[in-house]
C-alpha positions in Angstrom: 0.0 0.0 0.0 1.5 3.5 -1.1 1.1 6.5 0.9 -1.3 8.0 -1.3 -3.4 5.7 -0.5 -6.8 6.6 1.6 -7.5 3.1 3.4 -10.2 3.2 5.4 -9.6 4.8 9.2 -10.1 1.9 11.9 -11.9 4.1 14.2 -13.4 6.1 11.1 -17.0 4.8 11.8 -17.6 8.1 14.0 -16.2 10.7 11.4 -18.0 12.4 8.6 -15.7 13.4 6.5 -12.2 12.6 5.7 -8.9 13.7 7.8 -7.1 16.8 6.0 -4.0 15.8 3.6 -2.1 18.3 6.2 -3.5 17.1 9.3 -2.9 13.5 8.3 0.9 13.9 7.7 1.0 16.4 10.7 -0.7 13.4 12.9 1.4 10.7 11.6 4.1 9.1 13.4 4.7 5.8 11.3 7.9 7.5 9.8 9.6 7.1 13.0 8.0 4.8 15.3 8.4 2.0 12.5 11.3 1.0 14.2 8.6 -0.6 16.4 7.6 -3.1 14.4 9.8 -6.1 16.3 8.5 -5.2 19.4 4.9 -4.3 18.3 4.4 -7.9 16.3 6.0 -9.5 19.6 2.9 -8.1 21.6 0.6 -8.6 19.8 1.1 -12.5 19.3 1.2 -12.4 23.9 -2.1 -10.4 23.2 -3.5 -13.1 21.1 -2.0 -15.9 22.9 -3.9 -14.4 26.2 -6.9 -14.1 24.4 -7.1 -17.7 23.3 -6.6 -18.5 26.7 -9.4 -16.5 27.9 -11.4 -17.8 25.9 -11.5 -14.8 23.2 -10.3 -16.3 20.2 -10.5 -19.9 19.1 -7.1 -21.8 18.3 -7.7 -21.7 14.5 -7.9 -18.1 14.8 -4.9 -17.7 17.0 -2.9 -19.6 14.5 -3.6 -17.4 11.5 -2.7 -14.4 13.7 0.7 -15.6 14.6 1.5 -16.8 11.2 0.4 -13.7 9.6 2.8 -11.4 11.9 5.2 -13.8 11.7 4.8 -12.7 7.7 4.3 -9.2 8.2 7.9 -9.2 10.4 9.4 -11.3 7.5 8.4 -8.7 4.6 9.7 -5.7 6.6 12.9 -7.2 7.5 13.4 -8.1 3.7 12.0 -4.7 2.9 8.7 -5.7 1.3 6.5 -3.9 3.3 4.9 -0.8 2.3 4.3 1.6 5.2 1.2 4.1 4.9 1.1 7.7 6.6 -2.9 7.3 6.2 -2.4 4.1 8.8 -1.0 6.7 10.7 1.4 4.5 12.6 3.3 1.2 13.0 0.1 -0.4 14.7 -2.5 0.5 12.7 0.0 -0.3 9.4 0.7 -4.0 11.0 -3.2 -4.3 11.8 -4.2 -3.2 8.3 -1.9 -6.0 6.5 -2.8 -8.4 9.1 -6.5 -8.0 8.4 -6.2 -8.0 4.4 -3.8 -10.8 4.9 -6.0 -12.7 7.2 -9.5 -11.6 7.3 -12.0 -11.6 10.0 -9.6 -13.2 12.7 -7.3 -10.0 12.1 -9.9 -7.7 13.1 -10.3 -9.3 16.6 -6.6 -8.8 17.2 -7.7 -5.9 19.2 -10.0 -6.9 21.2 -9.4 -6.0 24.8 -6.3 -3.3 24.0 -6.3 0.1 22.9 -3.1 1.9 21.0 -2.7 3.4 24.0 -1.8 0.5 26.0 -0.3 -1.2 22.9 2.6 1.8 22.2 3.3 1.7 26.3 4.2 -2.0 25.9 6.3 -1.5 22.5 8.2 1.6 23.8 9.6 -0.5 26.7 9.8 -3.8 25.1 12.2 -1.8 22.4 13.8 0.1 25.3 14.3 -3.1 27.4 16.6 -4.5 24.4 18.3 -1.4 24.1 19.1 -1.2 27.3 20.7 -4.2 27.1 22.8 -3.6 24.3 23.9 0.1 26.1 25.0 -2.3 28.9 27.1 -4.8 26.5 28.8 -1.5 25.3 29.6 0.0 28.6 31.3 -3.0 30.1 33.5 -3.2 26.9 34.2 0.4 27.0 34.7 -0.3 30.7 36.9 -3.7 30.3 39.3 -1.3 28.2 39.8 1.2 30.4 40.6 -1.2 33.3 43.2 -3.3 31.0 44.6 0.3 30.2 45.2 0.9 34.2 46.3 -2.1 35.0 49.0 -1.8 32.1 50.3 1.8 32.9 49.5 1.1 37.1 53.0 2.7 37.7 53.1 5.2 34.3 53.6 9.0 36.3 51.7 12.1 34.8 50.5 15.0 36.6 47.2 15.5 38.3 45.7 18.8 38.0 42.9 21.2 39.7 41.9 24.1 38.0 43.8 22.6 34.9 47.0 23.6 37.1 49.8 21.2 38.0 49.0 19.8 41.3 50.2 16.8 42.5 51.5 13.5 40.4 49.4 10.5 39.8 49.7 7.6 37.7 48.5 7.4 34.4 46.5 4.0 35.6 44.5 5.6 38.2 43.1 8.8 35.8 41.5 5.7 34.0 40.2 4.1 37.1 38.4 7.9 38.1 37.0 7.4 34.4 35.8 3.6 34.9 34.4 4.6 38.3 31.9 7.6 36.5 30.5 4.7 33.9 30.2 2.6 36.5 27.3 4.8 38.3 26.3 5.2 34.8 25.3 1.6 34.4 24.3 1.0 37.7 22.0 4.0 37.1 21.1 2.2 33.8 20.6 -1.0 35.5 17.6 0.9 37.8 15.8 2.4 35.1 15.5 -1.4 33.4 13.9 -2.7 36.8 11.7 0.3 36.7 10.9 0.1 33.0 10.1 -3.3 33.2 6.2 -3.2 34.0 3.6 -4.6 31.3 0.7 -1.7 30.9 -1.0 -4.6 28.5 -4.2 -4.3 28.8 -4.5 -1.2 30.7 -6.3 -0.3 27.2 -7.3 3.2 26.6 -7.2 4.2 30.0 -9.5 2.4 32.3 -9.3 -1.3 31.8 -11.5 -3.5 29.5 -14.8 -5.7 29.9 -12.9 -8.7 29.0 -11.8 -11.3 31.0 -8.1 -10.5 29.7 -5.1 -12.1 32.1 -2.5 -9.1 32.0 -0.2 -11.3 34.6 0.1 -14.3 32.1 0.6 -11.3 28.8 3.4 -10.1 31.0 5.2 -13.2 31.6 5.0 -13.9 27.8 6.4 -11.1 26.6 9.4 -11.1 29.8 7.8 -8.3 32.0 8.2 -8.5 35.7 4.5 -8.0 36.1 1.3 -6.1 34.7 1.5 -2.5 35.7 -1.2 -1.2 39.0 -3.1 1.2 37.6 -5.2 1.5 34.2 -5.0 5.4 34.1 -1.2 5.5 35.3 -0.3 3.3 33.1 -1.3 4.2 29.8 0.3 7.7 30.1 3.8 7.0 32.3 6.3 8.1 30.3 8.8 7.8 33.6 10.8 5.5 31.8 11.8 7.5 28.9 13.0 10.2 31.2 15.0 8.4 33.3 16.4 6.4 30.4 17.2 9.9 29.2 18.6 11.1 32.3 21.1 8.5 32.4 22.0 9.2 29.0 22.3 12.8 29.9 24.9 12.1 32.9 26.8 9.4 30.8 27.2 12.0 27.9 28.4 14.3 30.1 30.8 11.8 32.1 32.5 11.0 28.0 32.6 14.5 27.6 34.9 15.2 30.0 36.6 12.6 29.1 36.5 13.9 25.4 38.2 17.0 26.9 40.9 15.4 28.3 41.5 13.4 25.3 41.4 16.5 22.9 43.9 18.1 25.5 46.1 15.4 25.8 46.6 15.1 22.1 47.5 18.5 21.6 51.0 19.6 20.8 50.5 21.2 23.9 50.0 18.7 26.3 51.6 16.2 24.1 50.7 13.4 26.3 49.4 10.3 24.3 48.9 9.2 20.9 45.8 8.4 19.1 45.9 6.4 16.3 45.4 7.4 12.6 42.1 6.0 12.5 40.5 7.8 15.3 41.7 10.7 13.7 40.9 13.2 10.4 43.3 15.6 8.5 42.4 19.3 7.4 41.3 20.3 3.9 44.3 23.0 3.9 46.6 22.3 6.5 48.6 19.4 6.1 50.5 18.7 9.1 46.8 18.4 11.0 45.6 15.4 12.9 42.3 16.5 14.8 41.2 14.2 17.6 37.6 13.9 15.7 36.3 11.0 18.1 36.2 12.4 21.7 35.2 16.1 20.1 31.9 14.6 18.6 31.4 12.8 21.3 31.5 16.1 23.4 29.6 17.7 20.7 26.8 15.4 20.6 26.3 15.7 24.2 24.5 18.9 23.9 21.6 16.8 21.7 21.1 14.2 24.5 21.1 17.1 27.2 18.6 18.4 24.5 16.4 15.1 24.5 16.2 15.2 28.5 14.9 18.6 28.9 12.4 17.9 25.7 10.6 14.6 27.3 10.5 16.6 31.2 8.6 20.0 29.1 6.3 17.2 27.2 5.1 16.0 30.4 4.7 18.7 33.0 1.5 20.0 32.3 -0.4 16.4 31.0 -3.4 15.2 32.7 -4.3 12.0 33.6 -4.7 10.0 30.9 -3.0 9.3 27.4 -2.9 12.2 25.2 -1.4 12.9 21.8 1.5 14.9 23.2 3.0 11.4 24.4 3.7 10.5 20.6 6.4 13.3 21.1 8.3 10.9 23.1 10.1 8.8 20.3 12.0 10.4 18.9 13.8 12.2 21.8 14.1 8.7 22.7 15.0 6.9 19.6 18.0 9.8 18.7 19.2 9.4 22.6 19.6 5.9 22.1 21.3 5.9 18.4 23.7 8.5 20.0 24.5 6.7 23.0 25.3 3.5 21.4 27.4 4.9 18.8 29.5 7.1 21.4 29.8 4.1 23.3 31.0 2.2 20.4 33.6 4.7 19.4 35.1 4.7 22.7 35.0 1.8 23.0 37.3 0.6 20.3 40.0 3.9 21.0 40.2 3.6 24.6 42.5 0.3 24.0 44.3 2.0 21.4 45.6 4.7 23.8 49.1 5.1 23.5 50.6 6.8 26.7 53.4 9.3 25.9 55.2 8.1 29.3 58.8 10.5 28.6 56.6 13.3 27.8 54.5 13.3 31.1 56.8 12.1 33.9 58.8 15.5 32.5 55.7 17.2 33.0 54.8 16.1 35.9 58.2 17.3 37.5 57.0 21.0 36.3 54.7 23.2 38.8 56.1 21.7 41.7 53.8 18.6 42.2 55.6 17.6 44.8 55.2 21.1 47.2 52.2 18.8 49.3 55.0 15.9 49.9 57.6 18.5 51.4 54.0 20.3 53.3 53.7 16.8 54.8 57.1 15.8 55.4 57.5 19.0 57.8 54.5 18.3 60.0 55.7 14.4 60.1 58.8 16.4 61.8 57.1 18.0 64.5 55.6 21.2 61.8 52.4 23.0 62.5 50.5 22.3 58.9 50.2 25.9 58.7 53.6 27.1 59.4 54.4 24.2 56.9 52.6 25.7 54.5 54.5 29.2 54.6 57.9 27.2 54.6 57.0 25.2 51.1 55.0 28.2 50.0 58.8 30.4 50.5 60.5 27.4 48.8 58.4 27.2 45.7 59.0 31.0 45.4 62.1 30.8 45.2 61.7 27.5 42.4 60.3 29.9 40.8 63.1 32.6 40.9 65.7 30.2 40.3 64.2 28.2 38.0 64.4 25.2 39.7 62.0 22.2 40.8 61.6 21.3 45.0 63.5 18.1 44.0 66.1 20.0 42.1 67.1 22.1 45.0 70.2 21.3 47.2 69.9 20.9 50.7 71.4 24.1 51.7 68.8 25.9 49.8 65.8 24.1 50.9 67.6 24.8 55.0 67.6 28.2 54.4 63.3 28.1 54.8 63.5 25.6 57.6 66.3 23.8 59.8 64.1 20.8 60.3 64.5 19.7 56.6 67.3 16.9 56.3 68.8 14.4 53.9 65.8 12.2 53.9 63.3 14.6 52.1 64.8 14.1 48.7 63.0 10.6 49.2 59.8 12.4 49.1 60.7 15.3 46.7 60.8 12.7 43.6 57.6 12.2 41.8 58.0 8.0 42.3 58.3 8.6 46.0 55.1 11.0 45.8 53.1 9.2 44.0 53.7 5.5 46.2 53.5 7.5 49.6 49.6 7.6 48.8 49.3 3.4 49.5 45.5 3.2 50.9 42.4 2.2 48.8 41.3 5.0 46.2 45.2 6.2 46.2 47.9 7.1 43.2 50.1 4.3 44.5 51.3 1.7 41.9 50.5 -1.5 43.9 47.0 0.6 45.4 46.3 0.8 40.9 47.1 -2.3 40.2 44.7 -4.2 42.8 42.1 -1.5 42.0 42.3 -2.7 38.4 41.6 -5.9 39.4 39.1 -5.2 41.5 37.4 -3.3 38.6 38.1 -6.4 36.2 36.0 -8.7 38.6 33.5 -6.6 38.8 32.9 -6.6 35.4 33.0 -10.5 34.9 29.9 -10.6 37.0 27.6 -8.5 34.7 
């Protein structure tokens, strides 16, 4: 059936004339919520299955349903199915084919369901699977940036506040902070699937039906962890989509920052690790540019998902109880969250392993801005030092770094006496950036062997998913 077709309108019975050409395009939604179709052939077969059970439908009838979706999904994964804006949507288009297809045992499909119901179930049986797949993403993403740790546990760089030298860390545990923010992103994904996963089956168009339907037995079919509590609730929750959203939001935001380390890092600049050609793209004019493409998408496209969020709260705030039409504005937020997600994920996922750690380049820079002022701070009030008076001796001391040119550890003894008697031979143990970085040996520390077991830690936690 062609779009320019007028088929007659399933609920057209009350209507006296036809919909406007404009209106009818306006209304549609089958250009987007096709994508559907999977899900919405899946429910309807539990529908019909329940039905039969109940008493509904006869056998003979129930079989000619099933094999008549199973049809439908076969022509529209080979591309053989001809989707009509007049149907309106991916329902009514299925129904439709079903009933020419079929006859008489395709218009009783229905029976006992509304669309309203019917596109609450599809949304989260399609969101259920693509959660899933965002999860198989983010523990390969995550897997890669734990076998990255535990491979540079002991590689120095500095650590920064304010994007200022601060103290040294290892290389390994800046990829732990980064495995530790996706890992509250998929436990927050993890919630919204328990939440989501609710059958409103049979909730119909908002206040139940007549028939003696078993919505307990439709959501064990279709994998639900039971039928939803309330008819009204149910049919116009859109809950779900927000929070999915809101977790997308968050992880966007989480690979953005770590797009702007990355697109610092790889700057001549910083200079601190290498990304291969592939992850890369040239300019049109100069030739010696490779721009870091990847992670600045990636932080681009967060804005769209941010977007997406704040779309799906404004389409709900002001909706009574029950359905209305605003709710077909949800998909698409939806559907262009999730294609981003999985797509960022997927990107980072295969260069996160491909990292190549410019070691040279930032134990030198890690030696600059005295990152090791804190140490000598510490090393003091281990002697006796108030923290504060401390404080003013270092703070003197890097002054005169500054003056001279020269690094805390660089300094000779005399010079580093002349702010405070108390400091002997032993600091130089504590002024080197391997001394700094293992003196921080407790759980959620810089140290080497603290990275290493944290790896591990982070490696087993992922073989449990």
């Amino acid at each position: 059936m062609s779009q320019n077709d007028q088929p007659i309108k399933p609920w057209g019975g009350r209507f006296s004339e036809a919909t406007d050409a404009f209106v009818e395009r306006f209304t549609a939604s089958v250009t987007f919520d096709q994508r559907l179709f999977h899900h919405d052939i899946n429910g309807s077969i539990a529908h019909a299955t329940m039905l039969t059970k109940a008493g509904v439908l006869s056998q003979d009838e129930l079989q000619k349903i099933q094999q008549g979706l199973e049809s439908i999904r076969q022509q529209i994964n080979a591309g053989q199915f001809d989707w009509s804006i007049s149907l309106e949507d991916v329902h009514m288009n299925i129904e439709a084919r079903l009933t020419e297809s079929i006859g008489i045992a395709g218009k009783k499909l229905h029976t006992g369901r509304s669309r309203n119901d019917q596109v609450a179930t599809d949304i989260r049986l399609y969101m259920r699977d693509e959660i899933d797949a965002i999860c198989k993403e983010l523990t390969r993403l995550q897997t890669g940036l734990a076998d990255l740790a535990e491979r540079e546990f002991d590689t120095i760089m500095p650590g920064f506040t304010h994007l200022q030298t601060a103290q040294p860390v290892t290389f390994g545990h800046h990829m732990l902070a980064w495995f530790e923010m996706l890992q509250r992103d998929y436990g927050r994904l993890i919630d919204c699937r328990k939440r989501l996963n609710y059958s409103p089956l049979g909730a119909a168009a908002l206040a139940g039906t007549t028939y003696p339907i078993d919505r307990h037995y439709t959501a064990e079919l279709l994998g639900f962890t039971a039928p939803t509590e309330n008819s009204l609730d149910s049919v116009s929750d859109r809950d779900f989509a927000i929070e999915f959203c809101a977790f997308a939001s968050i992880l966007m935001t989480h690979m953005s920052r770590m797009s702007e380390e990355l697109v610092l890092w790889t700057s001549s600049q910083f200079n601190f690790i290498n990304l291969p050609d592939r992850f890369c793209t040239g300019s049109s004019i100069m030739p010696q540019k490779k721009n870091p493409d990847v992670p600045e998408l990636v932080r681009g496209k967060t804005g769209r998902v941010n977007g997406h969020l704040i779309a799906l709260l404004t389409l709900m705030k002001s909706q009574p109880l029950a359905y209305n039409k605003d709710n077909q504005e949800d998909k698409e937020p939806v559907f262009d969250a999730i294609d981003t997600v999985k797509d960022c994920l997927r990107a980072f996922a295969d260069m996160i392993p491909a990292i190549q750690p410019k070691k040279d380049r930032m134990h030198e820079a890690a030696k600059r801005g005295f990152s090791t002022a804190t140490d000598l701070a510490d090393y003091l009030v281990r002697k006796g030092v108030a923290f504060r008076d401390a404080h003013e001796i270092v703070g003197k001391s890097v002054a005169y770094g500054v003056q001279t040119g020269k690094d805390l550890s660089e300094m000779s003894l005399s010079e580093l006496q002349q702010f405070s008697k108390t400091i002997e031979q032993d600091v130089f143990a504590v002024l080197t950036l391997e001394g700094s970085v293992a003196a921080r040996n407790h759980i959620g520390g810089t140290a080497p062997l603290q990275v290493k077991a944290a790896a591990g830690r982070a490696k087993a936690s992922l073989a449990g998913r």
